[in-house]
N, CA, C and O atoms as CSV, one atom per row, in Angstrom:
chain,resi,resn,atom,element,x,y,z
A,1,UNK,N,N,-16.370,-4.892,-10.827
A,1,UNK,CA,C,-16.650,-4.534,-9.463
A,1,UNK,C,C,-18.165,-4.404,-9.333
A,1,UNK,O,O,-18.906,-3.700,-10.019
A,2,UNK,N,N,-18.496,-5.239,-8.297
A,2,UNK,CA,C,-19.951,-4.731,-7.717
A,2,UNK,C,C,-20.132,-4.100,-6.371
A,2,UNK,O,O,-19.223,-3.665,-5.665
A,3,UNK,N,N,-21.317,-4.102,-6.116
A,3,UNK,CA,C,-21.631,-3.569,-4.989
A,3,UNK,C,C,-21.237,-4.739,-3.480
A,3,UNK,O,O,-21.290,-4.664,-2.252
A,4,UNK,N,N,-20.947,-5.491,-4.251
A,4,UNK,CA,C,-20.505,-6.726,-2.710
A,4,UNK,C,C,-19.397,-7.412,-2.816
A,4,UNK,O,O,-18.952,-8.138,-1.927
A,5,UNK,N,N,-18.700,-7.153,-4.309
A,5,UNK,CA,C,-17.500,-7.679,-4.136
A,5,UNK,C,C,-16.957,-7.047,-5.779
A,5,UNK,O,O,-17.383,-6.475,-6.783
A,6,UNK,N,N,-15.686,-7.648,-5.159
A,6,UNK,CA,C,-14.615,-7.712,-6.455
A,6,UNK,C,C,-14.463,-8.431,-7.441
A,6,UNK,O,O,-14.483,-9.546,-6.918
A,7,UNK,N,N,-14.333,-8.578,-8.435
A,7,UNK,CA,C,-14.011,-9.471,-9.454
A,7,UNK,C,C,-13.413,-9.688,-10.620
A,7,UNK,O,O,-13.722,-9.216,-11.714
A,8,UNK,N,N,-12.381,-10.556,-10.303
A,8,UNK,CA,C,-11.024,-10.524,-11.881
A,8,UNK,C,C,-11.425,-11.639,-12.346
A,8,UNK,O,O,-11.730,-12.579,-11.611
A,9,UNK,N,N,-11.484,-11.685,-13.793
A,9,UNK,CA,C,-11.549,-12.559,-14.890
A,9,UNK,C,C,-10.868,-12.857,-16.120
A,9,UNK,O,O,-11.042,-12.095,-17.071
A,10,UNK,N,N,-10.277,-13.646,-16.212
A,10,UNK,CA,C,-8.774,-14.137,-17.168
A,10,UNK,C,C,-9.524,-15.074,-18.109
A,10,UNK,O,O,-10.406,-15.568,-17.407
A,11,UNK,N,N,-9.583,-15.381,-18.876
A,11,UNK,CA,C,-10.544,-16.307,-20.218
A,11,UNK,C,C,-9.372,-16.231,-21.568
A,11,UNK,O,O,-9.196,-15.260,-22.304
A,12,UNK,N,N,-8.755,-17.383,-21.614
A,12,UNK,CA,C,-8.451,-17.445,-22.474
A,12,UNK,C,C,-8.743,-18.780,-23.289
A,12,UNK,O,O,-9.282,-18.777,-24.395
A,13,UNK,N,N,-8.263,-20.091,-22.512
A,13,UNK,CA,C,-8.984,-21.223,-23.461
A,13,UNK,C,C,-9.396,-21.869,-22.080
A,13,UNK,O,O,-9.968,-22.958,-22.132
A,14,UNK,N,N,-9.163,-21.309,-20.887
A,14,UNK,CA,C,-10.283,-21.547,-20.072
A,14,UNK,C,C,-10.655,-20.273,-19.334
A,14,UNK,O,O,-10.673,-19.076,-19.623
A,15,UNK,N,N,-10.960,-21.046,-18.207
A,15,UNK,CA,C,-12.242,-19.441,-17.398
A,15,UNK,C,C,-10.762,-19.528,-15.856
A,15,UNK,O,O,-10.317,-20.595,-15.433
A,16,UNK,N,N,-10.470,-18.594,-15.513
A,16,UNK,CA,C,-9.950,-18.273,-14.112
A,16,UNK,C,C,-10.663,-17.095,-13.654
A,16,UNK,O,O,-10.752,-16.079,-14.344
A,17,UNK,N,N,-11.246,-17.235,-12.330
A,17,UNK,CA,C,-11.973,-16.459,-11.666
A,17,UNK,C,C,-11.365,-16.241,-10.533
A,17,UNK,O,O,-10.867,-17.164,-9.888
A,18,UNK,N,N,-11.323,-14.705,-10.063
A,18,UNK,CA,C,-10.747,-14.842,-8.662
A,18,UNK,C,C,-11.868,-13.308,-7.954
A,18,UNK,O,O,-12.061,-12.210,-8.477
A,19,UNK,N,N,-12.227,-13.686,-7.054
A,19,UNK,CA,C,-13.604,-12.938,-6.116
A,19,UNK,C,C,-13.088,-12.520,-4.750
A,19,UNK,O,O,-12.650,-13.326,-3.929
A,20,UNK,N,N,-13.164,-11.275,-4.568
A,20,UNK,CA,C,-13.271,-10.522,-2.671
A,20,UNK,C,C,-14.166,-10.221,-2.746
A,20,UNK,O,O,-14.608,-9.522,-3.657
A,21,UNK,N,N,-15.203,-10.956,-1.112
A,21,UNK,CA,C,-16.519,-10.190,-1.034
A,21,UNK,C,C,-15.870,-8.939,-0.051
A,21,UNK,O,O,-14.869,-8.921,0.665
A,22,UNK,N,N,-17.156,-7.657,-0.428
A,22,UNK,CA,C,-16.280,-6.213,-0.054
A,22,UNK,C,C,-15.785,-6.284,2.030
A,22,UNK,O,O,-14.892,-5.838,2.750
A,23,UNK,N,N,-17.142,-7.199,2.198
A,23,UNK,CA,C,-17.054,-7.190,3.657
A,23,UNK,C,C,-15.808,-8.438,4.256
A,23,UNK,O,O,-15.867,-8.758,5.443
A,24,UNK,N,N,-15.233,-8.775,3.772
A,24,UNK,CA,C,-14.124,-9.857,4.188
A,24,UNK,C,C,-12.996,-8.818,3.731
A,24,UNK,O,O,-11.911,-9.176,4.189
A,25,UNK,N,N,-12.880,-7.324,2.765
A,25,UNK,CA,C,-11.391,-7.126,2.531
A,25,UNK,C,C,-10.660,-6.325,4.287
A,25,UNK,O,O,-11.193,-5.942,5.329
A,26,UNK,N,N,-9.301,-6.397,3.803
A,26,UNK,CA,C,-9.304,-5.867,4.916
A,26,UNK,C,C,-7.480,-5.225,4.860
A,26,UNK,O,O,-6.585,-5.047,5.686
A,27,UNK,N,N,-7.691,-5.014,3.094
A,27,UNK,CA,C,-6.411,-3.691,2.348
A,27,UNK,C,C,-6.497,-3.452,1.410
A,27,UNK,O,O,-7.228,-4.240,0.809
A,28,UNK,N,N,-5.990,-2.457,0.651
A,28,UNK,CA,C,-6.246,-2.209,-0.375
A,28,UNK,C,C,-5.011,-1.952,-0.684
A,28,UNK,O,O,-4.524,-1.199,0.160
A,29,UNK,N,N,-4.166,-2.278,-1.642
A,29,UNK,CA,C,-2.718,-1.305,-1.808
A,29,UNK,C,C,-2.930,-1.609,-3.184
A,29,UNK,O,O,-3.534,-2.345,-3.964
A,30,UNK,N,N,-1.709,-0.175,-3.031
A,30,UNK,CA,C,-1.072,0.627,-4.879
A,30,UNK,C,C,0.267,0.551,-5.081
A,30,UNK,O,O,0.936,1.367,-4.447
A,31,UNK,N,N,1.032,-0.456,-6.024
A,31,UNK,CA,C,2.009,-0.123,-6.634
A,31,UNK,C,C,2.358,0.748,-7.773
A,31,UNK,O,O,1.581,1.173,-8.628
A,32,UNK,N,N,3.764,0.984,-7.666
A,32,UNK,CA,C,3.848,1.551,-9.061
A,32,UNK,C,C,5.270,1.921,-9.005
A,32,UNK,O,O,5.701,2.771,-8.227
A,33,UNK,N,N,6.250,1.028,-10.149
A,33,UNK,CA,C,7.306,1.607,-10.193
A,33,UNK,C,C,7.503,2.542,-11.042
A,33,UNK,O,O,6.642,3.008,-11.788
A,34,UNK,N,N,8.949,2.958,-10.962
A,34,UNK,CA,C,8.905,4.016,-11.332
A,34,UNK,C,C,8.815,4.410,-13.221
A,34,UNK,O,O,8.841,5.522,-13.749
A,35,UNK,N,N,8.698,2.924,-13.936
A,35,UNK,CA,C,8.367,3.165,-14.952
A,35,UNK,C,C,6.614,3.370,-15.391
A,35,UNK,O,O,6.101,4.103,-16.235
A,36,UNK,N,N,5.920,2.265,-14.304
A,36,UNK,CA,C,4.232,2.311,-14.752
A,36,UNK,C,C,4.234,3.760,-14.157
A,36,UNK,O,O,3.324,4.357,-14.732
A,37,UNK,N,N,4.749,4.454,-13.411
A,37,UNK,CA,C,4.158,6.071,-12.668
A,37,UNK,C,C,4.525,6.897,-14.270
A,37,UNK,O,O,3.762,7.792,-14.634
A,38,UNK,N,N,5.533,6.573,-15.004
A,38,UNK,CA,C,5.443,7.320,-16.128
A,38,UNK,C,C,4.853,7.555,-17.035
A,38,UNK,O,O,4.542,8.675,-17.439
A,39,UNK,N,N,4.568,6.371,-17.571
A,39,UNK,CA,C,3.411,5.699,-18.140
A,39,UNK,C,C,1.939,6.058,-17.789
A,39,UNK,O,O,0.947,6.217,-18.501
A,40,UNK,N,N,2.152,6.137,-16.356
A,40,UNK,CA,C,0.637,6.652,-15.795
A,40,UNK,C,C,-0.059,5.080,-15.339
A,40,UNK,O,O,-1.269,5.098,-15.115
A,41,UNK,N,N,0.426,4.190,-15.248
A,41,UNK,CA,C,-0.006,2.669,-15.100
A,41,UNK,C,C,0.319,2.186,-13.543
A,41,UNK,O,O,1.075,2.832,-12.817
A,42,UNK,N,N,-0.291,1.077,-13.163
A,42,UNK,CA,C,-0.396,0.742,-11.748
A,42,UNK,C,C,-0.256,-0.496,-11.485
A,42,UNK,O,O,0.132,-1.233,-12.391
A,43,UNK,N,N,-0.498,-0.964,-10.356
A,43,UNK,CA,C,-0.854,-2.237,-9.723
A,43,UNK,C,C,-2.005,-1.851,-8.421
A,43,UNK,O,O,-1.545,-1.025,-7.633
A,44,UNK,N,N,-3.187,-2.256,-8.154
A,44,UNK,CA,C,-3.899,-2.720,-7.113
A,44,UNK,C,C,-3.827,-4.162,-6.600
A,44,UNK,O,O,-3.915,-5.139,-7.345
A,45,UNK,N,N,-3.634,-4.233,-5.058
A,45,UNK,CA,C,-3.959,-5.630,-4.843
A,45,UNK,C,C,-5.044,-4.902,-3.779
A,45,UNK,O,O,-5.002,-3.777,-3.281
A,46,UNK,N,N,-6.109,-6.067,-3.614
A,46,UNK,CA,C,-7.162,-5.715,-2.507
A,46,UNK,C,C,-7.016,-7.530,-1.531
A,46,UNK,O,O,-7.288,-8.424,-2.333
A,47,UNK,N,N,-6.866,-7.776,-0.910
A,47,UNK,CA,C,-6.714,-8.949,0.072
A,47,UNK,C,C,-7.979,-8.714,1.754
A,47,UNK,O,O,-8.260,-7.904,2.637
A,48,UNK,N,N,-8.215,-9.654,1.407
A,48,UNK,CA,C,-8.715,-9.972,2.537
A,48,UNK,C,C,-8.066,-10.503,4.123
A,48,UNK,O,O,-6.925,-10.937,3.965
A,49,UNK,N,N,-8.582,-10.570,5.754
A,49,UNK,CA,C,-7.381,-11.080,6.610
A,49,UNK,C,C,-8.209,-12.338,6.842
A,49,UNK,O,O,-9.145,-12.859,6.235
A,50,UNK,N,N,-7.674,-12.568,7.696
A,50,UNK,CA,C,-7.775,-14.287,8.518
A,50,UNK,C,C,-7.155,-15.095,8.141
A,50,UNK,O,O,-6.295,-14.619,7.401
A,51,UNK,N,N,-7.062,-16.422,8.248
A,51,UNK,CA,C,-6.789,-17.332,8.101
A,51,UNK,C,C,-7.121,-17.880,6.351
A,51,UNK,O,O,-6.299,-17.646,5.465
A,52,UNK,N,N,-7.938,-18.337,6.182
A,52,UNK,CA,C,-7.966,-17.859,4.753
A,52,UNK,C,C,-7.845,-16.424,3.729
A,52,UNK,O,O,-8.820,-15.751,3.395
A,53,UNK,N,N,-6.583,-16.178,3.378
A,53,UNK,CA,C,-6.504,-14.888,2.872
A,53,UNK,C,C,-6.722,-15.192,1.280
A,53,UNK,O,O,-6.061,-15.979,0.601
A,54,UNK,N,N,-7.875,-14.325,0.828
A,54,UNK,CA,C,-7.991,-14.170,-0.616
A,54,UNK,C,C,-7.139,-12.920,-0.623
A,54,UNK,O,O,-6.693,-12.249,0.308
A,55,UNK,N,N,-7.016,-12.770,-2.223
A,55,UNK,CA,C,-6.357,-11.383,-2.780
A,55,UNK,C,C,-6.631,-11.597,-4.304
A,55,UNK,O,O,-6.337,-12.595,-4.962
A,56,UNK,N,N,-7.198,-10.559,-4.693
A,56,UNK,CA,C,-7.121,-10.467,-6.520
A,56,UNK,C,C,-5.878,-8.746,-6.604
A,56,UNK,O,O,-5.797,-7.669,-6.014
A,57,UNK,N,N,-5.515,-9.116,-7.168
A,57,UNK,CA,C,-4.129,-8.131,-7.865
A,57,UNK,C,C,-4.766,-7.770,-9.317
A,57,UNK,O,O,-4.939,-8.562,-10.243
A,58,UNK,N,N,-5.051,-6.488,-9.295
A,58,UNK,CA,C,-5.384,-5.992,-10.864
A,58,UNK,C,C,-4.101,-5.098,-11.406
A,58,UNK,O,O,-3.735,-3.964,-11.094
A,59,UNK,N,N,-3.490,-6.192,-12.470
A,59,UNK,CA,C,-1.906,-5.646,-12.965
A,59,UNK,C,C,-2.626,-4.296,-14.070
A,59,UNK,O,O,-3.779,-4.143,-14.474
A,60,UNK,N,N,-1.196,-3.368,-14.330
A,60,UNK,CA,C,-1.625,-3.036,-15.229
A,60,UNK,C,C,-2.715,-1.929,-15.417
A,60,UNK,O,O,-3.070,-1.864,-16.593
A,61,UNK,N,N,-3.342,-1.048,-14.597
A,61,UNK,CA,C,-4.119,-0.347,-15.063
A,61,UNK,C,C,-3.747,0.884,-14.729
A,61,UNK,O,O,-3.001,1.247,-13.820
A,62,UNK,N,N,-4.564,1.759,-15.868
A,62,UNK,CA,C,-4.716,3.165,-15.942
A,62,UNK,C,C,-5.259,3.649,-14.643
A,62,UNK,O,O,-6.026,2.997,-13.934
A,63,UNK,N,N,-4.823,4.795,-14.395
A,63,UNK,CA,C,-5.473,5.360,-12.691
A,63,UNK,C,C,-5.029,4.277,-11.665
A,63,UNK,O,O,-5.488,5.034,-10.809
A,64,UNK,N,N,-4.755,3.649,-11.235
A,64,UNK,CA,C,-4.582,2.872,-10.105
A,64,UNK,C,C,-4.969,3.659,-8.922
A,64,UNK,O,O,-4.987,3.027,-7.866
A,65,UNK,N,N,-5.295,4.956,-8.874
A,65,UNK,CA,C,-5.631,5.494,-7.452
A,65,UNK,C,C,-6.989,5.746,-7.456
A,65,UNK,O,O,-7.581,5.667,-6.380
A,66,UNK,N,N,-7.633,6.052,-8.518
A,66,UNK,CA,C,-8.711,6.545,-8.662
A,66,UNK,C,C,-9.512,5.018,-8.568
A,66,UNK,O,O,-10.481,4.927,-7.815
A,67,UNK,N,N,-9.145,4.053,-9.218
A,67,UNK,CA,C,-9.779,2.481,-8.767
A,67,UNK,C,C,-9.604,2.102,-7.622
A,67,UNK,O,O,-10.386,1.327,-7.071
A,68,UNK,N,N,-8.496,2.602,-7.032
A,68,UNK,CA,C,-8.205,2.155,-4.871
A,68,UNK,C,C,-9.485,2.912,-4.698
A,68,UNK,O,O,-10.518,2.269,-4.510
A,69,UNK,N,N,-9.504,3.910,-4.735
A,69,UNK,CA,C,-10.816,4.788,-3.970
A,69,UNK,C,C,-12.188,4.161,-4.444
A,69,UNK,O,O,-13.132,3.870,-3.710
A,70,UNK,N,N,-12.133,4.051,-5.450
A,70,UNK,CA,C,-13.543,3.516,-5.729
A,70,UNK,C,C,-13.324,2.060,-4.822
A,70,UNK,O,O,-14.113,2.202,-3.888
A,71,UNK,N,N,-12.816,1.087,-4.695
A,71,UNK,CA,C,-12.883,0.094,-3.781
A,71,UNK,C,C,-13.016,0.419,-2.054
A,71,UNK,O,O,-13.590,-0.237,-1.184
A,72,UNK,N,N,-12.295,1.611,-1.967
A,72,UNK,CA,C,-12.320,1.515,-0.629
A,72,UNK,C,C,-13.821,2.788,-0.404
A,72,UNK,O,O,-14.333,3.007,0.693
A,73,UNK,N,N,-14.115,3.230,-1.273
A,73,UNK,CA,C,-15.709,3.710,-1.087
A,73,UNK,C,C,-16.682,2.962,-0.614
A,73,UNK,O,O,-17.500,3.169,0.282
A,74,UNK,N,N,-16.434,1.726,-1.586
A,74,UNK,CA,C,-17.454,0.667,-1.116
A,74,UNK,C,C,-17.034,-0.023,-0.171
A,74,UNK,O,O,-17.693,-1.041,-0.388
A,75,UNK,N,N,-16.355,-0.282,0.841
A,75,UNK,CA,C,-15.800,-1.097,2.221
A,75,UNK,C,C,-16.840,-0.266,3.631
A,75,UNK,O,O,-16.691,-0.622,4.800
């Protein structure tokens, strides 16, 4: 995460990049069933609107609420 956007990066025997600039998002949501809430584990997706809709989905992490807020700090 930067100060102007988002950014997920997957590298394994190639490069997948997926980018929200902060000023195009326009949600932020939190999953969590009821096994990652035990666990303490999450899902974020942050998506952008219009017509072209980006979205990066960060599976999998620790805090998932405490990373929503830090995204939606910076919006």
């Amino acid at each position: 995460m930067t100060s102007r956007r988002l950014i997920k990066e997957y590298r394994f025997i190639s490069l997948v990049r997926e980018e929200v600039p902060f000023k195009k998002v326009r949600g932020v949501e939190e999953r969590r069933s009821v096994w990652e809430t035990l666990v303490g584990l999450g899902n974020v997706r942050v998506a952008s609107g219009g017509g072209d809709t980006l979205e990066v989905v960060v599976n999998n992490i620790y805090t998932p609420t405490e990373f929503a807020d830090q995204v939606r700090s910076l919006l």
